[in-house]
C-alpha positions as a Python dict, from the first residue, in 0.01 Angstrom:
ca = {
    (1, 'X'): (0, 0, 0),
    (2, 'X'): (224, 17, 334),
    (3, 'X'): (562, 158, 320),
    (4, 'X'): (636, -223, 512),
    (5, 'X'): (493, -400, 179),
    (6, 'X'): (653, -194, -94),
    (7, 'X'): (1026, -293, -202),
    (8, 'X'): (1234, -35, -51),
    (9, 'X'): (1597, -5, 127),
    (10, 'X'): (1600, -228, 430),
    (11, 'X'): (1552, 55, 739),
    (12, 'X'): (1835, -132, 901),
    (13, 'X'): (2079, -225, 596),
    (14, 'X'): (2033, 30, 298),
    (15, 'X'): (2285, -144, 99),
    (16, 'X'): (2013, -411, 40),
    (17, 'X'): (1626, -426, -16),
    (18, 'X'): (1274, -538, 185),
    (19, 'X'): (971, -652, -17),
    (20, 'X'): (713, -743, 199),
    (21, 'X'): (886, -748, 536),
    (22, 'X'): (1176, -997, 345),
    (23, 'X'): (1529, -856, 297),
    (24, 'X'): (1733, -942, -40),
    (25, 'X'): (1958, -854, -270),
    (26, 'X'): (1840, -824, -675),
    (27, 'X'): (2004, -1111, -873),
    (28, 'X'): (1818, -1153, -1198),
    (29, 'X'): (2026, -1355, -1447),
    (30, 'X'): (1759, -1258, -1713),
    (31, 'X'): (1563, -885, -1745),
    (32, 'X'): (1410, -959, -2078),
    (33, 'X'): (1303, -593, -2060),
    (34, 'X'): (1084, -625, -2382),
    (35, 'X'): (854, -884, -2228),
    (36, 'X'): (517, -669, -2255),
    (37, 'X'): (635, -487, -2559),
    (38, 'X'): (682, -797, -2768),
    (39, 'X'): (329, -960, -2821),
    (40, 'X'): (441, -1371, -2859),
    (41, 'X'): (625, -1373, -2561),
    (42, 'X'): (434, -1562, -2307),
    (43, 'X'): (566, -1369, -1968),
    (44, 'X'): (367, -1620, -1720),
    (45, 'X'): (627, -1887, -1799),
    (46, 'X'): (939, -1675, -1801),
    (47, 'X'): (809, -1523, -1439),
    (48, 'X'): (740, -1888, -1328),
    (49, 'X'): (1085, -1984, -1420),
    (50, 'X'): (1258, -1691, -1256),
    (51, 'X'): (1016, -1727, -958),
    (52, 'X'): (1105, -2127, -947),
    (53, 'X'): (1487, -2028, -901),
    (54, 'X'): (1447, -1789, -663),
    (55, 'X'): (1563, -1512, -839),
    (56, 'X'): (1467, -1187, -780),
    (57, 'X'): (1454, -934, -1011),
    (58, 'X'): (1349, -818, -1325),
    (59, 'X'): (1359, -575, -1594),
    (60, 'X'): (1092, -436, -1831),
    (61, 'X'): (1082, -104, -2100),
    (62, 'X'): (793, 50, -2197),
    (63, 'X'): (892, 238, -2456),
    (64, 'X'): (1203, 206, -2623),
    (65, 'X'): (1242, -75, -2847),
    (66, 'X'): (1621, -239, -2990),
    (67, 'X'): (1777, -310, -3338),
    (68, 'X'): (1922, -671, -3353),
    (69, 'X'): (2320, -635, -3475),
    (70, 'X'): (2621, -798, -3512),
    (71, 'X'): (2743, -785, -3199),
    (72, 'X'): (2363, -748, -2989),
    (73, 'X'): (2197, -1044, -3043),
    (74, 'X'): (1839, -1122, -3084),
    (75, 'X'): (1597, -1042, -2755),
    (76, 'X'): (1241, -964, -2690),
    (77, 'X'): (1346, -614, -2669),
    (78, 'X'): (1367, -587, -3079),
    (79, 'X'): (984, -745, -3123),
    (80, 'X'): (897, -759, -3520),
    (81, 'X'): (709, -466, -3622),
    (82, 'X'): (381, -657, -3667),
    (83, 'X'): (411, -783, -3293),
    (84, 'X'): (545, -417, -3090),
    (85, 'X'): (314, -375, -2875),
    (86, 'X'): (388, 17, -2791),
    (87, 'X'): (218, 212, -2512),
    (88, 'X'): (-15, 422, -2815),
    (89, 'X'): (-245, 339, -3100),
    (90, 'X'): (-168, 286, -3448),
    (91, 'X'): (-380, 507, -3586),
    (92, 'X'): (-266, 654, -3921),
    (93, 'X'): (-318, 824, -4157),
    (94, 'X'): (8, 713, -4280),
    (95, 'X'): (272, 487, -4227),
    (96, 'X'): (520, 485, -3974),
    (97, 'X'): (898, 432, -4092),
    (98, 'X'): (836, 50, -4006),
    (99, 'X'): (540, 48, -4310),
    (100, 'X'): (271, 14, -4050),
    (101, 'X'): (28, 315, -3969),
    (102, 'X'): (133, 620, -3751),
    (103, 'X'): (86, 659, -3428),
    (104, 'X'): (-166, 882, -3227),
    (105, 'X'): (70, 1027, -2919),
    (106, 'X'): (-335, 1113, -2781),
    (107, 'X'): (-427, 757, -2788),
    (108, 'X'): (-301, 515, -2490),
    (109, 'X'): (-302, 167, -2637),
    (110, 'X'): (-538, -61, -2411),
    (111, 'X'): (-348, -357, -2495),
    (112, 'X'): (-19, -235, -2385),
    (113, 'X'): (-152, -157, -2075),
    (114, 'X'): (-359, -489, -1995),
    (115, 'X'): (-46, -649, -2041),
    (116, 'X'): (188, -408, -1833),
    (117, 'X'): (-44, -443, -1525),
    (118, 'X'): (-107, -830, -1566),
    (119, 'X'): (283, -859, -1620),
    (120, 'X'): (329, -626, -1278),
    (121, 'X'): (63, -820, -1093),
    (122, 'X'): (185, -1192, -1185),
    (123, 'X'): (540, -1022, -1067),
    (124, 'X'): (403, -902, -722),
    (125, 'X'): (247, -1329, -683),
    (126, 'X'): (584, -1447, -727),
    (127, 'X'): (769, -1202, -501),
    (128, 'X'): (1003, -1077, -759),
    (129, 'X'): (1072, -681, -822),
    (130, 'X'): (1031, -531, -1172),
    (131, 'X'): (1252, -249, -1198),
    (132, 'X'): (1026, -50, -1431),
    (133, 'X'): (1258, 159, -1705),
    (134, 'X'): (1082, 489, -1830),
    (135, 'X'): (1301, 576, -2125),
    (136, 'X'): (1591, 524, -2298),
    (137, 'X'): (1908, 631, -2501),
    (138, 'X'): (1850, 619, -2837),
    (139, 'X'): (2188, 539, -2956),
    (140, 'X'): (2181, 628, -3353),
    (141, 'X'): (1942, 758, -3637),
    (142, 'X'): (1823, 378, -3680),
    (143, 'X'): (1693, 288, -3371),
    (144, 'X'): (1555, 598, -3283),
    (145, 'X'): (1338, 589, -3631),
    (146, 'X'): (1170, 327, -3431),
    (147, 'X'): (1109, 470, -3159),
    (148, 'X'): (687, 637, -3150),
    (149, 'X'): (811, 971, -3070),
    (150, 'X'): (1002, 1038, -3377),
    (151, 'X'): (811, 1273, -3587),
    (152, 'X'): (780, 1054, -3897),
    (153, 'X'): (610, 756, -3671),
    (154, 'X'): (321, 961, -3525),
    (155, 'X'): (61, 1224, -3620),
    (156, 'X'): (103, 1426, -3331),
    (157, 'X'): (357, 1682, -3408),
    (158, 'X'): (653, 1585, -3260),
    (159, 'X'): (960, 1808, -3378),
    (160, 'X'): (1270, 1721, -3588),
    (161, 'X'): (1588, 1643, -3410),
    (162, 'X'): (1944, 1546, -3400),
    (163, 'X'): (1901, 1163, -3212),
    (164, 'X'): (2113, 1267, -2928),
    (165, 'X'): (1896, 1553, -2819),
    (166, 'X'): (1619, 1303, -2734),
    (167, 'X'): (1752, 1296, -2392),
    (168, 'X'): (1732, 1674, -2350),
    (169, 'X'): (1470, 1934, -2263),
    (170, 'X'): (1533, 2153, -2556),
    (171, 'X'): (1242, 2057, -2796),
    (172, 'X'): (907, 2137, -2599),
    (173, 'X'): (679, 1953, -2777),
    (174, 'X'): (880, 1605, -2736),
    (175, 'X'): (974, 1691, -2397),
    (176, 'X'): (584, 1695, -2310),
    (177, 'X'): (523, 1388, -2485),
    (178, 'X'): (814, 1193, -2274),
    (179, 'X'): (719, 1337, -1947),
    (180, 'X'): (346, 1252, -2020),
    (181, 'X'): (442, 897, -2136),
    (182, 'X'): (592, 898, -1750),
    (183, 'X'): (333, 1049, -1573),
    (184, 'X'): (74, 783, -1779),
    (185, 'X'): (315, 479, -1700),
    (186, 'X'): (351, 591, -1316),
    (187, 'X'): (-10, 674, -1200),
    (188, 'X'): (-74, 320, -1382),
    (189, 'X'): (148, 140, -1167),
    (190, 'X'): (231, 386, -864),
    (191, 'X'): (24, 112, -658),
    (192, 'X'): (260, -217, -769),
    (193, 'X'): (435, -250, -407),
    (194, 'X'): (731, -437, -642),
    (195, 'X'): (822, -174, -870),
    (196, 'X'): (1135, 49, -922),
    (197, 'X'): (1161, 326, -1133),
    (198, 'X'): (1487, 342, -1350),
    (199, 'X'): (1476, 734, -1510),
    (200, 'X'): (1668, 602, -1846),
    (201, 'X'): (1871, 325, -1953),
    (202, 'X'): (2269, 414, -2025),
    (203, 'X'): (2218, 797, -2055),
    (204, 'X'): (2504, 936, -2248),
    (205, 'X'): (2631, 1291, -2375),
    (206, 'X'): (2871, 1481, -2619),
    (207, 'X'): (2878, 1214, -2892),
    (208, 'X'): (3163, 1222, -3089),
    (209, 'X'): (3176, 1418, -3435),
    (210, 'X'): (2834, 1579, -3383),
    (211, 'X'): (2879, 1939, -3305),
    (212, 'X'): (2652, 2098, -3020),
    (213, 'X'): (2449, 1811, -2884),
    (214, 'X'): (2402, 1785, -2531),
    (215, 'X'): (2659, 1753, -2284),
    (216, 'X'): (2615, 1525, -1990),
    (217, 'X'): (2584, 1777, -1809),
    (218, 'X'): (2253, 1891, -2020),
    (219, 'X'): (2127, 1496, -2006),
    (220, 'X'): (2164, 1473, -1617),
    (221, 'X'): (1917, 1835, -1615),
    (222, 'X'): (1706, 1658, -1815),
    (223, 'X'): (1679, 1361, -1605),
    (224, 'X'): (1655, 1562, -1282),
    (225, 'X'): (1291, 1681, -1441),
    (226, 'X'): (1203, 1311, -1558),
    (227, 'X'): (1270, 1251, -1196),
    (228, 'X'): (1040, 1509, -1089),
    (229, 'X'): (800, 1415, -1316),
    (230, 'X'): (793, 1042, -1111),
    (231, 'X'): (804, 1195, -760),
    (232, 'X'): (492, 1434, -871),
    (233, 'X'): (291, 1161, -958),
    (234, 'X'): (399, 871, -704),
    (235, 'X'): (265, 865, -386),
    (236, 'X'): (418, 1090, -97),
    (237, 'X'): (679, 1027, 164),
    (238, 'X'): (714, 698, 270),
    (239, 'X'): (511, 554, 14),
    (240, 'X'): (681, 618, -286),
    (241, 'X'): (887, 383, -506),
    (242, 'X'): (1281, 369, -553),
    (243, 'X'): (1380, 545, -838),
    (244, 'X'): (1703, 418, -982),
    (245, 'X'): (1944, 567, -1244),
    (246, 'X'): (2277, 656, -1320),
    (247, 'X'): (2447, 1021, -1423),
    (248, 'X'): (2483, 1043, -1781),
    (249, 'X'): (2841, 864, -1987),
    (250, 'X'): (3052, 1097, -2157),
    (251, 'X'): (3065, 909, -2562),
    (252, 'X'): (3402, 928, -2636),
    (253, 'X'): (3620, 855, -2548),
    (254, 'X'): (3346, 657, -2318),
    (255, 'X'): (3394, 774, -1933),
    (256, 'X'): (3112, 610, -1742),
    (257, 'X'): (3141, 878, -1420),
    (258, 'X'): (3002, 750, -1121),
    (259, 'X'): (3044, 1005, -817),
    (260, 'X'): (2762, 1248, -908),
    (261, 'X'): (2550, 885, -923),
    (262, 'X'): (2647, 843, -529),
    (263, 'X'): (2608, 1183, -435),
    (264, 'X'): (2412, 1442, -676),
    (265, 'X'): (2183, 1285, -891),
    (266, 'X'): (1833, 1252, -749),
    (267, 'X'): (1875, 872, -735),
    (268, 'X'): (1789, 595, -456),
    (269, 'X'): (1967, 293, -627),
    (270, 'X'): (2260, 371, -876),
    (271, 'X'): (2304, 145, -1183),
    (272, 'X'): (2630, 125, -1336),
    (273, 'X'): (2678, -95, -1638),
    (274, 'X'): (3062, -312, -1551),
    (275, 'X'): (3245, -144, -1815),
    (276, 'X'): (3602, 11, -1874),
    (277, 'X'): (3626, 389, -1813),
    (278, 'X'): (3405, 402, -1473),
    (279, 'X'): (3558, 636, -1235),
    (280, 'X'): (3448, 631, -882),
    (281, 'X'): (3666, 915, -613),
    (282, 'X'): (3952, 941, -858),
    (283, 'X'): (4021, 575, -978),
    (284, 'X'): (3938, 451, -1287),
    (285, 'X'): (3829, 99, -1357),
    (286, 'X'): (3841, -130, -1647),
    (287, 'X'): (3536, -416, -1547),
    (288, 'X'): (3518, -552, -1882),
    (289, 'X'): (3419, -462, -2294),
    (290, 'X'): (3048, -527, -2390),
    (291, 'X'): (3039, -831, -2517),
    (292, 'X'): (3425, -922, -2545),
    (293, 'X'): (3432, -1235, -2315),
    (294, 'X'): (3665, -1062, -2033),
    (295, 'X'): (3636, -1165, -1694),
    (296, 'X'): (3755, -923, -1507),
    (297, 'X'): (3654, -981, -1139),
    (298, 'X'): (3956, -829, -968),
    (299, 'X'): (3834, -460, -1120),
    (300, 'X'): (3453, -588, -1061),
    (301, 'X'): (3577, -632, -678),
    (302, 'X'): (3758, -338, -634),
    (303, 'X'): (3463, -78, -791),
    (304, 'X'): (3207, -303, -557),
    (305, 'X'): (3421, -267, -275),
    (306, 'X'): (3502, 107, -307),
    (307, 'X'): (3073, 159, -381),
    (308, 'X'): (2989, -20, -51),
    (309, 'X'): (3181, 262, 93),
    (310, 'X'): (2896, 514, -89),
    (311, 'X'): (2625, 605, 66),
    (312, 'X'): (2366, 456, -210),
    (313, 'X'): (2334, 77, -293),
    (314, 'X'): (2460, -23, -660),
    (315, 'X'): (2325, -256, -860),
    (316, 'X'): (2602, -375, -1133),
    (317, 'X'): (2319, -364, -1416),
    (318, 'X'): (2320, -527, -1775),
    (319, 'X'): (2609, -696, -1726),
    (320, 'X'): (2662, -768, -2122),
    (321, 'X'): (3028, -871, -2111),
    (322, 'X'): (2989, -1233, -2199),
    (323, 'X'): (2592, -1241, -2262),
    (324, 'X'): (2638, -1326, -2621),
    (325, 'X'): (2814, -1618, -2570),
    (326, 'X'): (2560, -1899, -2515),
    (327, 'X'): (2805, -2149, -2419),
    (328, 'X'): (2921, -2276, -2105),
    (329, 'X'): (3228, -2012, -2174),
    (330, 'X'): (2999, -1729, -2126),
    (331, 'X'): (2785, -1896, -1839),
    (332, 'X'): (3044, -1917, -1655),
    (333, 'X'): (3184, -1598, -1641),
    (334, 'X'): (2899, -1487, -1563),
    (335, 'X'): (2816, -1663, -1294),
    (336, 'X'): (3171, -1590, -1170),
    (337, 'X'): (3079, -1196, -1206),
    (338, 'X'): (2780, -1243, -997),
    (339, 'X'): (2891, -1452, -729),
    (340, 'X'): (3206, -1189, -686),
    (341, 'X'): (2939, -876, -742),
    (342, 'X'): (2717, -1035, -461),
    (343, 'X'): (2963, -1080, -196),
    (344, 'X'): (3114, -727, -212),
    (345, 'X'): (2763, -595, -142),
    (346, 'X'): (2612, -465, -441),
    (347, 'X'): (2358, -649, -701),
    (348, 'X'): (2391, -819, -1063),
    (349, 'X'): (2211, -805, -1346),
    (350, 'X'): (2261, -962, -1683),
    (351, 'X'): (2066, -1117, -2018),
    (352, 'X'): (2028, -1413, -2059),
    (353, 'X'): (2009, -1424, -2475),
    (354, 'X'): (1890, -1788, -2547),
    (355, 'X'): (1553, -1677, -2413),
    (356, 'X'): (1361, -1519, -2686),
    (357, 'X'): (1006, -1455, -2793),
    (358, 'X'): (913, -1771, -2830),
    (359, 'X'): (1169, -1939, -2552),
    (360, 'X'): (1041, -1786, -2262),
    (361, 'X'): (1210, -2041, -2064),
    (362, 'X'): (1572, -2047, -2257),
    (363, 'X'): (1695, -2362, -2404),
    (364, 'X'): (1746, -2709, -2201),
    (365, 'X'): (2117, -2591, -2248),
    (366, 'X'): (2093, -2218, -2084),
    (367, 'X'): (1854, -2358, -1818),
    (368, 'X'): (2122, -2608, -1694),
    (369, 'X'): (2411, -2388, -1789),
    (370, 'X'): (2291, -2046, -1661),
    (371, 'X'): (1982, -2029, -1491),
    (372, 'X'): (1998, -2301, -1261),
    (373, 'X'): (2370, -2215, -1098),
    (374, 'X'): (2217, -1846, -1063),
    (375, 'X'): (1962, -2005, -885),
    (376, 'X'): (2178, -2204, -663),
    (377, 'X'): (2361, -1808, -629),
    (378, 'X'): (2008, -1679, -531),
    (379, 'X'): (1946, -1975, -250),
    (380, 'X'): (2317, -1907, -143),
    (381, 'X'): (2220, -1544, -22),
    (382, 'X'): (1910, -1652, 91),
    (383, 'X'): (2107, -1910, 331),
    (384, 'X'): (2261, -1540, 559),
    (385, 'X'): (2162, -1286, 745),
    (386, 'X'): (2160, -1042, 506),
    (387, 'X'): (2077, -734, 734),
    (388, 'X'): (2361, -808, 932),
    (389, 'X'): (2579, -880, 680),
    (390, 'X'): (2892, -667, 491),
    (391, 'X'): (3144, -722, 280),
    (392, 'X'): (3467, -888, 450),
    (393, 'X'): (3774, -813, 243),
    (394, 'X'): (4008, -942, 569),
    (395, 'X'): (3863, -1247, 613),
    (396, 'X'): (4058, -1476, 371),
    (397, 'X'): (4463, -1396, 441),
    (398, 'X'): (4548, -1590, 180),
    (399, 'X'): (4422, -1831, -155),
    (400, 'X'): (4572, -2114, -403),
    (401, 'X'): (4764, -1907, -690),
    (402, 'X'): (4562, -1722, -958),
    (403, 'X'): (4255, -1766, -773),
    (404, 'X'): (4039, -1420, -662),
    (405, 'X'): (3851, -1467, -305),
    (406, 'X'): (3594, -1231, -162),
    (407, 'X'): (3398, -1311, 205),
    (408, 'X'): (3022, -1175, 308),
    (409, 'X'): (2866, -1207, 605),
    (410, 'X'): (2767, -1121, 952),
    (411, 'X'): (3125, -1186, 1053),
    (412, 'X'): (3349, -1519, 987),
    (413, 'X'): (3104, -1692, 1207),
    (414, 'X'): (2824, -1636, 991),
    (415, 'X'): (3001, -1579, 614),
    (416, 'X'): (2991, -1698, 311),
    (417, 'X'): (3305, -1713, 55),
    (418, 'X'): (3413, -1770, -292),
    (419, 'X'): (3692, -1865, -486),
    (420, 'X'): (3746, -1830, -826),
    (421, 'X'): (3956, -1907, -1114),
    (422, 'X'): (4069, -1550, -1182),
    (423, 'X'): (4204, -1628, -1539),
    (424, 'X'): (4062, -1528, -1895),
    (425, 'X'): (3946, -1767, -2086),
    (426, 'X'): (4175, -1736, -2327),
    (427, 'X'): (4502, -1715, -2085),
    (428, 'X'): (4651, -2058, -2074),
    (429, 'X'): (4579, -2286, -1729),
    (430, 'X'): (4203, -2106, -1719),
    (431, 'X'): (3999, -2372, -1641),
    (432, 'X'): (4241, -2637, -1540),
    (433, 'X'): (4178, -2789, -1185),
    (434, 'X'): (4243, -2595, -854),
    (435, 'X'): (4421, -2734, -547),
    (436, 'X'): (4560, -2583, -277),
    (437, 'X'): (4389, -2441, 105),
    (438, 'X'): (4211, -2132, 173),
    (439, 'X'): (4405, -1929, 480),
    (440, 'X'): (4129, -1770, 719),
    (441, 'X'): (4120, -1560, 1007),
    (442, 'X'): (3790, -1704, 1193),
    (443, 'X'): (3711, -1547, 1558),
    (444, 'X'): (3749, -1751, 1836),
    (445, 'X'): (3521, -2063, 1903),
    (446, 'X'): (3387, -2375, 1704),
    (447, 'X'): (3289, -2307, 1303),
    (448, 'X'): (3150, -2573, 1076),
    (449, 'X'): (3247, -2543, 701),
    (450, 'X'): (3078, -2661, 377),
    (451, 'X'): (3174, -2689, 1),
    (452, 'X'): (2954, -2582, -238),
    (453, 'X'): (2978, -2598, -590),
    (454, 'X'): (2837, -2295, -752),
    (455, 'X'): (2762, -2489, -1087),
    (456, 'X'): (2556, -2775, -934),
    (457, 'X'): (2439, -2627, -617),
    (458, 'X'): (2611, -2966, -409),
    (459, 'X'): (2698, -2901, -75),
    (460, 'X'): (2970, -3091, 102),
    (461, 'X'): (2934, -3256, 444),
    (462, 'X'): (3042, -3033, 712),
    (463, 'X'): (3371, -3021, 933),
    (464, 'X'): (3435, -2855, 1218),
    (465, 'X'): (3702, -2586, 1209),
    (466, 'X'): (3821, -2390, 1518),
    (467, 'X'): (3898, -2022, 1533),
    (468, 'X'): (4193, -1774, 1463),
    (469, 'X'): (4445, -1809, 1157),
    (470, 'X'): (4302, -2146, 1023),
    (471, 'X'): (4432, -2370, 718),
    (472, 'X'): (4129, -2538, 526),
    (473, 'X'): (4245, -2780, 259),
    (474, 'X'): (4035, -2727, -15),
    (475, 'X'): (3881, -2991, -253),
    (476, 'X'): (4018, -2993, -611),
    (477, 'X'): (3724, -2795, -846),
    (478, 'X'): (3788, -2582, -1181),
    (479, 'X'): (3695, -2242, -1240),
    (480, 'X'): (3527, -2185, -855),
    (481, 'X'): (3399, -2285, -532),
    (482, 'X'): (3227, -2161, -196),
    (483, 'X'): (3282, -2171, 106),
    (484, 'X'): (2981, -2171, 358),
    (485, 'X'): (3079, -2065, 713),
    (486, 'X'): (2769, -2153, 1006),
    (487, 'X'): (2793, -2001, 1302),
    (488, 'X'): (3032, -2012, 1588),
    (489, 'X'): (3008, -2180, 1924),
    (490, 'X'): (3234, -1979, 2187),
    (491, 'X'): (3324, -2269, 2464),
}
């Protein structure tokens, strides 16, 4: 494997990637992170599907495995027991807390690992990255009683803990077992060009009402040696994979800290989950509740805009605002999240939750309503020259009333830009039709300009526009449009 095949930053634009000599930016509008976990859930067509619609990344556990709940619905992350498909042998003697024999920590499970390196391989054929996630939080006594390192699920002498100390080094015993499990998982895949290495999803610290748990401060030492453990067994210098994290969320009241992500932590890519409470260089930002429904986009801007600024590339991941609303409500706030996430510079992630086990593709519904428009997103970005491009906040001077724009590109000449309906759902007008005229300042020369719709992927025919301040009337659309800029002819 050449450093020039592997996914990596692009050596000329390290706010966005190169696999295989291409540069792009990760837009995955489904992870499904359980897909090799959960037995039934036939990963060829899913990787087809993501593969047909250009998108470009995915996201896959291999070890921690989800509770179904009120508010998280049903994915292929939370696989029946009879059909987890966990990275050791069931061995016994005894039964694990889900009734079905314990688990030998000594015994790699053949099947997981046939399907992790088919899943990786079929991946690599279809040019999209898997962004590879090594362990978890394990969020309360429930889910981590499902978890194969929990002492009462295997025979291998794991200690007893308080569930928050998982992510901590202060139990030896399951500290070995976790940084074997990431050694094992590594050297099997260290020679995937398309793989990134996230240390842990959401890391978190100090939960509330338990006395003497760790601290984020204690989590982030721990992940500093998880992140050892992957450098140790990677390959060396230029060869080795991205390794992607964040610094660990204080619980409560929840402060998602994000400066230590740019600049400490021993990251390439930082992940930050769009959620309220994420300071970045003194500023606090409110991007939206886990799945409330907000929209949003003027804080998702600003923290996109202020990270471009960073020295690391973010990638806005799990976007779960709206993901439980499989509806053309939550679609499109979604798809308004990405497009605005996208064209300040950094990448987008969300779940798409009508796919499950046995809907690898979604439903006719999400496929329409969600996968396609990302798609048409996706071909969008493909359309610039994205190691050139930037974010260009001056670009638009001015937009119709409550409407958000943002502007990418390799300067107004070469740009692409997006209006949206910047209302809630539930605010009155949201959703109504847009009139009005986008005011641009365009350098000097000849442009041509084309309407897109981001829901149906339509372009408009194009008009010429000249340069300087410039008026363009706008046709009427609800809830958002784009704006495709092609190069200018000086003369």
């Amino acid at each position: 494997m050449t450093s020039e095949r592997r996914v990596r930053l692009h050596p000329q634009n390290r706010k966005i990637l190169e696999l295989d000599g291409r540069p792009l930016v990760l837009l995955a509008c489904t992870e499904h992170y359980g897909a090799v976990m959960n037995r039934p859930f036939d990963y060829r067509t899913y990787l087809d599907d993501t593969a047909a619609r250009g998108l470009t990344l995915t996201r896959l556990f291999t070890l921690f495995r989800e509770l179904q709940s009120a508010q998280n619905p049903y994915s292929t992350c939370k696989p029946e027991s009879v059909d987890y498909v966990s990275p050791y042998e069931r061995t016994g003697p005894g039964a694990a807390c889900d009734g079905l024999p314990k688990f030998d920590l000594d015994r790699p499970n053949p099947e997981f690992y046939a399907r992790l390196a088919e899943f990786l391989t079929l991946a690599e054929e279809r040019g999209i990255v898997v962004e590879v996630v090594l362990l978890s939080n394990t969020y309360a006594p429930d889910v981590w009683a499902l978890n194969p390192l929990h002492p009462a699920n295997n025979i291998s002498g794991t200690e007893e803990i308080l569930w928050p100390e998982y992510m901590s080094c202060r139990h030896p015993e399951l500290h070995r077992r976790q940084l074997e499990h990431v050694r094992r998982i590594v050297e099997g895949t260290r020679d995937f060009p398309n793989i990134i290495y996230e240390i842990c999803n959401e890391p978190g610290g100090s939960f509330p009402g338990m006395e003497g748990v760790p601290d984020p401060t204690e989590v982030d030492e721990w992940q500093r040696r998880i992140a050892e453990a992957i450098r140790e067994c990677d390959h060396a210098g230029e060869e080795r994979h991205l390794v992607a994290g964040q610094q660990a969320f204080l619980w409560g009241p929840f402060t998602q800290h994000s400066d230590g992500s740019f600049d400490e932590m021993p990251l390439d890519i930082v992940n930050v989950h769009p959620l309220p409470g994420t300071p970045l260089r003194g500023r606090t930002y409110d991007m939206g509740t886990f799945m409330s429904g907000e929209l949003k986009v003027a804080e998702l801007r600003d923290y996109c805009l202020a990270a471009w600024e960073e020295g690391r590339p973010l990638n806005m991941d799990e976007d779960n605002v709206a993901s439980r609303f499989t509806d053309e409500t939550g679609w499109t706030i979604h798809r308004k999240r990405a497009w605005v996430t996208l064209l300040c510079g950094a990448h987008y992630d969300m779940i798409d939750f009508s796919i499950h086990a046995r809907l690898p593709r979604g439903t006719h519904e999400s496929r329409a309503g969600l996968r396609a428009p990302m798609g048409f997103l996706a071909g969008a970005m493909r359309s610039m020259n994205l190691v050139a491009s930037a974010p260009l906040p001056d670009l638009v001077a001015s937009a119709p009333d409550e409407t958000l724009a943002v502007a990418f590109g390799a300067g107004g000449s070469d740009s692409l830009i997006y209006l949206c309906d910047a209302r809630e759902s539930g605010d009155g007008g949201c959703g109504d039709t847009i009139e009005g005229s986008l005011v641009l300042d365009l350098p000097d020369g000849q442009h041509v300009a084309r309407c897109m719709s981001p829901a149906t992927g339509q372009y408009s025919p194009g008009i010429t526009i000249g340069g300087g301040r410039v008026e363009v009337s706008l046709p009427r659309f609800r809830h958002d449009l784009a704006l495709r800029i092609d190069g200018g002819q000086t003369g």
